[in-house]
C-alpha positions as CSV (number, residue, x, y, z in Angstrom):
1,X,0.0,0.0,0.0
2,X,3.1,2.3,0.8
3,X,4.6,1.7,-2.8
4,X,1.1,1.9,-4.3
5,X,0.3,5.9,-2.4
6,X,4.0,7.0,-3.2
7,X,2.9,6.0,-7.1
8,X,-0.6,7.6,-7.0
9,X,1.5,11.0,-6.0
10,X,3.9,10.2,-8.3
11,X,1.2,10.0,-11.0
12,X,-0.6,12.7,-10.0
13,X,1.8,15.2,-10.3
14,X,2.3,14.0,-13.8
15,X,-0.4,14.0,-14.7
16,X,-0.8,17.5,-13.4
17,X,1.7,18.5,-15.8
18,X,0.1,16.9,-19.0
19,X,-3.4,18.8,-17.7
20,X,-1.3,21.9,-18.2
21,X,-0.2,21.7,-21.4
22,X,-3.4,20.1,-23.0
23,X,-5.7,22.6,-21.6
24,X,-3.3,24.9,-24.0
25,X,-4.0,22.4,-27.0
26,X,-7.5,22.1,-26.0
27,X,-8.5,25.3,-26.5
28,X,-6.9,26.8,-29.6
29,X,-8.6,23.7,-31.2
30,X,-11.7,24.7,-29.8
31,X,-11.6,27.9,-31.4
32,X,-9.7,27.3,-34.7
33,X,-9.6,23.5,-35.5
34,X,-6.1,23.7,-35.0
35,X,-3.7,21.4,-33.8
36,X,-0.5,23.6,-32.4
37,X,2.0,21.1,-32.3
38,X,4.3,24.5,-31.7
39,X,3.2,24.5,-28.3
40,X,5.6,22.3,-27.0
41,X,8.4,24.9,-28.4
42,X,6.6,27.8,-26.2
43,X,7.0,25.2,-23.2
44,X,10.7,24.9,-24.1
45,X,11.2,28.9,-24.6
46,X,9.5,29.3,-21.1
47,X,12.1,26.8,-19.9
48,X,14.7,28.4,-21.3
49,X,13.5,31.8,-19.8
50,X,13.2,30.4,-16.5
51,X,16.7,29.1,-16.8
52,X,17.9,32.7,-18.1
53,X,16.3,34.2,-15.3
54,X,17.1,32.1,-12.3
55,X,20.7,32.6,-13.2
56,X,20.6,36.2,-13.2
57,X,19.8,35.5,-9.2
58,X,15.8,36.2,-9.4
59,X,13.8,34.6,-6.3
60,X,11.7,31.4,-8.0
61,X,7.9,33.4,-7.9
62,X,9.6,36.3,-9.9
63,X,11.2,33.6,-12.0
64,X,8.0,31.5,-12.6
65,X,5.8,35.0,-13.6
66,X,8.6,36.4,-15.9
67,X,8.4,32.7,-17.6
68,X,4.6,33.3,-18.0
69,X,4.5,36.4,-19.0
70,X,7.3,35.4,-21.5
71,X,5.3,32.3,-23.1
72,X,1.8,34.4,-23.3
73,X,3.8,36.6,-25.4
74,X,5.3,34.2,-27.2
75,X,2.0,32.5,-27.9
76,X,0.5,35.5,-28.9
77,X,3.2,36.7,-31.6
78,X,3.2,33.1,-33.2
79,X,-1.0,33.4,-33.5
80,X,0.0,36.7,-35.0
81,X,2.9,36.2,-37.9
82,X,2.1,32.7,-38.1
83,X,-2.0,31.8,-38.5
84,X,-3.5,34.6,-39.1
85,X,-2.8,35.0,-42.0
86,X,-3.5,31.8,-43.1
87,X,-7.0,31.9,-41.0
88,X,-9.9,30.4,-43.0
89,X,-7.2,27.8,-45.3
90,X,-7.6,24.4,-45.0
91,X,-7.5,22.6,-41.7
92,X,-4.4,20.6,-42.9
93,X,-2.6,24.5,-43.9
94,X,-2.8,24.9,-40.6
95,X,-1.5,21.7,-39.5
96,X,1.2,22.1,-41.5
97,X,2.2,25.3,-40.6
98,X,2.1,24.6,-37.3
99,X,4.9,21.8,-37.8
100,X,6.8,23.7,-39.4
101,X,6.6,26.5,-36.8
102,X,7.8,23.9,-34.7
103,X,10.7,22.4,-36.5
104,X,11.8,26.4,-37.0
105,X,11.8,27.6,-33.3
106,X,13.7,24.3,-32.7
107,X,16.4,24.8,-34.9
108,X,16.5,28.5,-34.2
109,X,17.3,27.3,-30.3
110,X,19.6,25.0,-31.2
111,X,21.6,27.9,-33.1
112,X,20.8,30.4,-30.5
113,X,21.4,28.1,-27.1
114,X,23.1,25.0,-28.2
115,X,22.6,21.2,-28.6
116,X,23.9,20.5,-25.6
117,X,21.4,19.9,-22.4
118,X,21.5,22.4,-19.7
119,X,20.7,21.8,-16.1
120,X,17.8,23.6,-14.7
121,X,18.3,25.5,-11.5
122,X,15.5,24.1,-9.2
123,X,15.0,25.6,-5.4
124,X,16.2,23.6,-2.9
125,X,12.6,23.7,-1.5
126,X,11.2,21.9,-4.6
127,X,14.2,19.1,-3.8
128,X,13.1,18.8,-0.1
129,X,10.9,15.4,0.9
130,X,7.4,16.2,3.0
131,X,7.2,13.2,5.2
132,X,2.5,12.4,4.6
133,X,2.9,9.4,7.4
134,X,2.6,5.7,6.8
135,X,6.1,5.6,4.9
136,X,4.5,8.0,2.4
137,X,6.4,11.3,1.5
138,X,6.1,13.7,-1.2
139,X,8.8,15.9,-2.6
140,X,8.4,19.9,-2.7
141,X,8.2,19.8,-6.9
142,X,5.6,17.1,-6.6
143,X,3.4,19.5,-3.7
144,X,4.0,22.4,-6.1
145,X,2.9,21.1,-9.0
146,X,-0.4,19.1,-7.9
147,X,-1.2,22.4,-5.9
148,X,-0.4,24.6,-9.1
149,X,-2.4,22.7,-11.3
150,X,-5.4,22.8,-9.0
151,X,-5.6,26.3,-8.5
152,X,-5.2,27.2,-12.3
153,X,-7.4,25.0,-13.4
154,X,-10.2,26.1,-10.9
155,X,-9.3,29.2,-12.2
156,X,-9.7,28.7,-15.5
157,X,-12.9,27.1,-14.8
158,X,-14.3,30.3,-13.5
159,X,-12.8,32.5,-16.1
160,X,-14.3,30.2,-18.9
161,X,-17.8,29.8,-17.0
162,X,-18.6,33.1,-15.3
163,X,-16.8,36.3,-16.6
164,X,-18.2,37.8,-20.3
165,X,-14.4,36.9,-22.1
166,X,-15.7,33.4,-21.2
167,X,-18.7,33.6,-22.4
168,X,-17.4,34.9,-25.6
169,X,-14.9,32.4,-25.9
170,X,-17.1,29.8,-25.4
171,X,-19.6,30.9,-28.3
172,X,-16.6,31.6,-30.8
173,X,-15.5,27.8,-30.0
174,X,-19.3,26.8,-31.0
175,X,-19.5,29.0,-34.1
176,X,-17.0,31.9,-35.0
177,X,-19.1,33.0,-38.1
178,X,-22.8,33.5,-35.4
179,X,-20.3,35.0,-32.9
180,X,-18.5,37.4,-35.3
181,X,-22.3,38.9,-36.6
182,X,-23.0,38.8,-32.8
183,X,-20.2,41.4,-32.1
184,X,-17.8,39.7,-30.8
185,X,-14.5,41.0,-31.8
186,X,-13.2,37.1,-32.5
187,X,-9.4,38.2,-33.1
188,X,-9.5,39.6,-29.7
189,X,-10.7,36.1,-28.4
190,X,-8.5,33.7,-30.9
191,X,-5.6,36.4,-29.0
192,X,-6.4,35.8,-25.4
193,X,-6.8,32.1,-26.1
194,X,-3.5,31.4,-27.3
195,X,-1.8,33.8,-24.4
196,X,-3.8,31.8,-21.1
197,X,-2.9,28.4,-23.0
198,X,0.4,29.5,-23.8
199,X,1.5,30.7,-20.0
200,X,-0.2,27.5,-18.6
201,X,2.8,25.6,-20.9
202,X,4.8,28.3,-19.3
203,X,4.1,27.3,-15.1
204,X,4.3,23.5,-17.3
205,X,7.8,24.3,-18.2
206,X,9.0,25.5,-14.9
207,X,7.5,22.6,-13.2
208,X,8.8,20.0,-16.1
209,X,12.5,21.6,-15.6
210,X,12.1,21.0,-12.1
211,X,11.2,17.5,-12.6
212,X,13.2,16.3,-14.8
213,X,16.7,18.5,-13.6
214,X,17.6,19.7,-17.4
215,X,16.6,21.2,-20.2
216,X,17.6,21.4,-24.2
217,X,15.8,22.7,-27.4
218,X,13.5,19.5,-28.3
219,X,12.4,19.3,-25.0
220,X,9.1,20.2,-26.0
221,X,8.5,17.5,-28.2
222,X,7.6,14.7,-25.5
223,X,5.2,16.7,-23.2
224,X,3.4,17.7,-26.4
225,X,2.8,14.6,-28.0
226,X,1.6,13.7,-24.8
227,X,-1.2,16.2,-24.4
228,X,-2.2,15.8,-27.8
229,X,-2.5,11.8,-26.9
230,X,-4.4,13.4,-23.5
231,X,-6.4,15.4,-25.4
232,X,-7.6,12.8,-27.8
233,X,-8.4,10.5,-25.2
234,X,-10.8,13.2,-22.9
235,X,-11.9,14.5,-26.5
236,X,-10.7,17.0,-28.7
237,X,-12.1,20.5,-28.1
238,X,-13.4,19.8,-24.8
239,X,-11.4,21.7,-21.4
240,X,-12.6,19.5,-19.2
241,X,-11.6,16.3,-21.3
242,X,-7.9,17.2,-21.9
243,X,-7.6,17.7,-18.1
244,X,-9.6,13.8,-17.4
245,X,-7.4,12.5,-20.4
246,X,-4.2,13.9,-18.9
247,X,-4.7,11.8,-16.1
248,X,-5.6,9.0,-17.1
249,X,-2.2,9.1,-19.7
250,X,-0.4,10.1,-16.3
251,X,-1.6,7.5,-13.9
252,X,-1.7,4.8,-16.8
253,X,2.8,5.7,-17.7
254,X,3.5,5.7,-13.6
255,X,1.5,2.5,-12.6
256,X,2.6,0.8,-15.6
257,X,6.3,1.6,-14.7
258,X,6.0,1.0,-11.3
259,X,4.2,-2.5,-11.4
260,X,5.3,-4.8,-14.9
261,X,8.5,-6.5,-15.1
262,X,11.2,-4.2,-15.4
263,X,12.0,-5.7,-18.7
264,X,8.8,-4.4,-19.6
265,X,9.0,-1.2,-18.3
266,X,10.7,0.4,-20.8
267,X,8.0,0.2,-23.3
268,X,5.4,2.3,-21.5
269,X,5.2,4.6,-24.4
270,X,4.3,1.6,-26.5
271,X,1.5,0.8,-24.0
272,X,0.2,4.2,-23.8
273,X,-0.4,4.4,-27.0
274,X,-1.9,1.0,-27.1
275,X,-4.8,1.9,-24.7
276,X,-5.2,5.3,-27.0
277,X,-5.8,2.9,-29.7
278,X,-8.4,1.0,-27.3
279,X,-10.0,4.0,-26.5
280,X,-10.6,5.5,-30.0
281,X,-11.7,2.3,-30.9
282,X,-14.3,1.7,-28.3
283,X,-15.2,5.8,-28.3
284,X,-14.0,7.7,-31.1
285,X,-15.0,11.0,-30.1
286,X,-13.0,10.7,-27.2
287,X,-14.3,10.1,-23.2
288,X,-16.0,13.4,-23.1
289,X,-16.1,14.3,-26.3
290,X,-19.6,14.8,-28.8
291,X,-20.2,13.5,-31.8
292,X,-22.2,16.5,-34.0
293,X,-24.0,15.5,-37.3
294,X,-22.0,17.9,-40.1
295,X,-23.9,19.7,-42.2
296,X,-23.1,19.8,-45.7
């Protein structure tokens, strides 16, 4: 039961981090059937900010807002120079550009930073172990993160459901065209959309450089591909199913690790996707996702 509750945290917390970065993913598709595979390069830039920052001797909160504020910028300039112009192409433009957005900001790190992995300066109080009794402890990064992910996402929850940039954003994500001839200024939404998702993969990239001790230019890659997997799972488009998906990919990469054969262990990423195969087999649209007859 010990090793089990020290896994269930351990899961948790990664999960946590896959919630952030999906709810990103989750809604720029919501509102412009895209899928930003770039995000994971704004989660590497806010790394790399945090990194530039902590060296230059800021305390870690200053560190962790100047990484958000960073990556909501970031996020917004790429929506800017790189899709809108190209808003109303084809869904697979979009896709495309949006790959090679990617492939360009990784190559421009590599040339700006190096190849080479850097290690990420985490607080000694994100190293420390809480004892929880019964054997069980959690680490400071662990605490942080579950606790971050809560709050934001509570937050988000009550941006989304109860103030009128909600309410707007919600009706652009059901029909742009209605919500455009209703007044809403839909640039301004698409905008604020891509900056909240975009500094959520910027507390994500703090927390994942904390994690995992180091950082390097196509370190984006793996927490994204993970998200979108999250994001299919709960349902593409839907907030609350990228967060449920998240989870689930979370708790189903630390159990698996934790309790097969070590031989086996390695090839979580093989099971993952095995049970996303399951899943889109059993429910296509996803756990919490609709299906919508199209129109033509």
């Amino acid at each position: 039961m010990t090793t089990f509750g020290q896994q269930f945290i351990n899961a948790l917390s990664l999960g946590s981090i896959y919630a952030l970065v999906a709810v990103g993913l989750a809604m720029v598709f919501g509102i412009l059937r895209l899928i930003n595979f770039a995000h994971g390069e704004v989660l590497m830039l806010g790394a790399f900010t945090a990194v530039f920052f902590g060296a230059s001797g800021w305390s870690f909160p200053l560190v962790v807002l100047m990484t958000v504020i960073a990556t909501a910028i970031v996020g917004v300039l790429m929506e800017r120079i790189a899709y809108r112009p190209l808003r109303g192409a084809p869904d697979v433009t979009l896709l495309l550009t949006s790959l090679g957005v990617s492939i360009a900001v990784q190559n421009a790190a590599i040339l700006f930073f190096g190849a080479q992995p850097r290690p990420f300066p985490t607080p000694a109080v994100l190293s420390q172990q809480i004892p929880l009794g019964g054997g069980l402890q959690i680490s400071g990064a662990n605490l942080v993160t579950i606790l971050s992910a809560l709050i934001l996402m509570v937050l988000l929850t009550i941006f989304v459901t109860r103030t009128r940039m909600g309410a707007q954003m919600r009706a652009t994500a059901e029909n742009a065209m209605a919500a455009r001839l209703m007044g809403i200024d839909v640039n301004v939404v698409i905008i604020v959309a891509f900056a909240i998702g975009s500094a959520l993969a910027g507390v994500a990239a703090v927390l994942w450089g904390a994690r995992v001790g180091r950082i390097e230019p196509l370190m984006g890659f793996v927490p994204v591909l993970k998200a979108f997997v999250a994001t299919v799972i709960g349902g593409f488009g839907s907030i609350p199913g990228a967060v449920l998906g998240a989870y689930v990919l979370g708790f189903g990469e630390i159990f698996l690790v934790a309790f097969l054969p070590q031989e086996l262990s390695s090839y979580r990423d093989a099971f993952v996707f095995t049970a996303l195969i399951v899943i889109l087999l059993i429910r296509p649209q996803g756990i919490l996702g609709s299906t919508e007859p199209e129109k033509i």
